[in-house]
N, C-alpha and C positions, 0 to 999 in steps of 0.2 A: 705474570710473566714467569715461567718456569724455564725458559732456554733463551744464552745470549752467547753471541762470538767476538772475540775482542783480538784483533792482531797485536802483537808485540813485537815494535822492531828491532829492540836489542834488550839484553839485562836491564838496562837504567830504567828500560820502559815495564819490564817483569817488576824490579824491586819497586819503583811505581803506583804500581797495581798491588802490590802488597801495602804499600804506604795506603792507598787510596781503603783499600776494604777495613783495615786496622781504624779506621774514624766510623765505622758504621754497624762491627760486630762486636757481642758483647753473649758471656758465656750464658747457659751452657751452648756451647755449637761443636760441629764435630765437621771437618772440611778432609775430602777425597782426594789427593791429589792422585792422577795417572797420566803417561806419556813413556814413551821411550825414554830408552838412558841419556842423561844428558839433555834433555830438552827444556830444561829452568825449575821442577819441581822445587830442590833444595833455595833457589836463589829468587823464586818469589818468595817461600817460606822465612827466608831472612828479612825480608822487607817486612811483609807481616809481623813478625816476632820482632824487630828489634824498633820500629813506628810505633807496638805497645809498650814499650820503655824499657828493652833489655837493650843494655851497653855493649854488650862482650861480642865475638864471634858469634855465629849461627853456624853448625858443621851438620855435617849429616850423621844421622844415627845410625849408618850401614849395620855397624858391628854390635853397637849395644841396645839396636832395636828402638828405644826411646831415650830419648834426652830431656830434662824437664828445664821449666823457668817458670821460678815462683818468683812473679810480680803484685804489688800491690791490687788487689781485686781483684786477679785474674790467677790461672791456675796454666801453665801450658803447657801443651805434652807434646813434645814432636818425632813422632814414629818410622821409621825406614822400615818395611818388611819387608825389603829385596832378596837380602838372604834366610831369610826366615823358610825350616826345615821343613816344618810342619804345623799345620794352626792348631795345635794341640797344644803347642809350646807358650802360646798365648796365653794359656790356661794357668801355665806354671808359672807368668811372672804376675798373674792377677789381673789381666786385663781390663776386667770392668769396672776396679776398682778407681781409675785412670778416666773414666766417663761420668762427671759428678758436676753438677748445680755449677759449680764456679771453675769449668774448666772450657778450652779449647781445645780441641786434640784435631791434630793437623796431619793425617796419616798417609803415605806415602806405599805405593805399591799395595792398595787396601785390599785387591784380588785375593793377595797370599795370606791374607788371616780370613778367608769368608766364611762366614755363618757363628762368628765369634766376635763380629764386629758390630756396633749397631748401625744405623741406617744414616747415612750422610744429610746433614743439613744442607751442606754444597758441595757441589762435584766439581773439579778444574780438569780437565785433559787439555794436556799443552802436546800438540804436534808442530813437528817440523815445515814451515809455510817459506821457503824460500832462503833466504838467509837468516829470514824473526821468526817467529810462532806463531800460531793460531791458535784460542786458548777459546774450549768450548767450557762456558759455563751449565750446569743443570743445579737447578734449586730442586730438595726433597723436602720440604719442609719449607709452614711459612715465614721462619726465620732466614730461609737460603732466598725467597723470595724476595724478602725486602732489600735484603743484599744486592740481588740484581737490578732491581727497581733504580737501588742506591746507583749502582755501576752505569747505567745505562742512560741517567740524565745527563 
């Protein structure tokens, strides 16, 4: 299984879905987030990151690009490249040093750094379905596989 669609009918049901993937992935993984502004990128990302055992907020890294959370066994990087000028700039903060054995990196807006990025373990595009979302899964790898496998039972 390499492609699944999951509707969400509200936040509770995104962070959810972030709770639910956080019991079945386990680094290194690298996950795509894309969708228009506003469509829950940041607020599955919190379910995710804070179901692997970070306490505090989840913000979005608009401005500083990545934000990190160093949790016991786990490394996590959570990237915005909304405003990102140019993927050259990628370069200058070390980007591939950020993609390592014991990390998550959970990337937002992944278009804007392309061909600096490496290859997504799993894709999420969350579009606008109504008043919830539509959330198109694609697995690139058979770690993004087993993921869906996981989601779909």
């Amino acid at each position: 299984m390499k492609d699944l669609k999951i509707f969400l009918e509200d936040e509770a049901n995104t962070v959810a879905l972030g709770k639910k993937l956080a019991q079945v992935i386990h680094p290194p993984l690298t996950i795509y987030l894309t969708g228009e502004l506003g469509a829950g990128k940041t607020t599955f990302s919190r379910g995710l990151i804070q179901s692997l055992g970070h306490d505090g907020a989840v913000k979005s890294p608009t401005y500083t690009l990545v934000e990190p959370y160093e949790l016991p066994g786990i490394e996590i990087y959570h990237f915005d490249l909304y405003r990102l000028a140019d993927p050259e700039e990628l370069e200058f903060m070390g980007i591939r040093d950020y993609f390592s054995d014991t990390s998550l990196c959970i990337v937002e807006w992944p278009e804007r750094g392309q061909g600096l990025l490496p290859e997504a373990d799993l894709h999420l595009h969350l579009n606008y379905a109504g008043l919830g979302r539509e959330l198109k899964l694609h697995a690139g790898s058979d770690a993004g596989v087993t993921v869906l496998k996981y989601l779909a039972e």
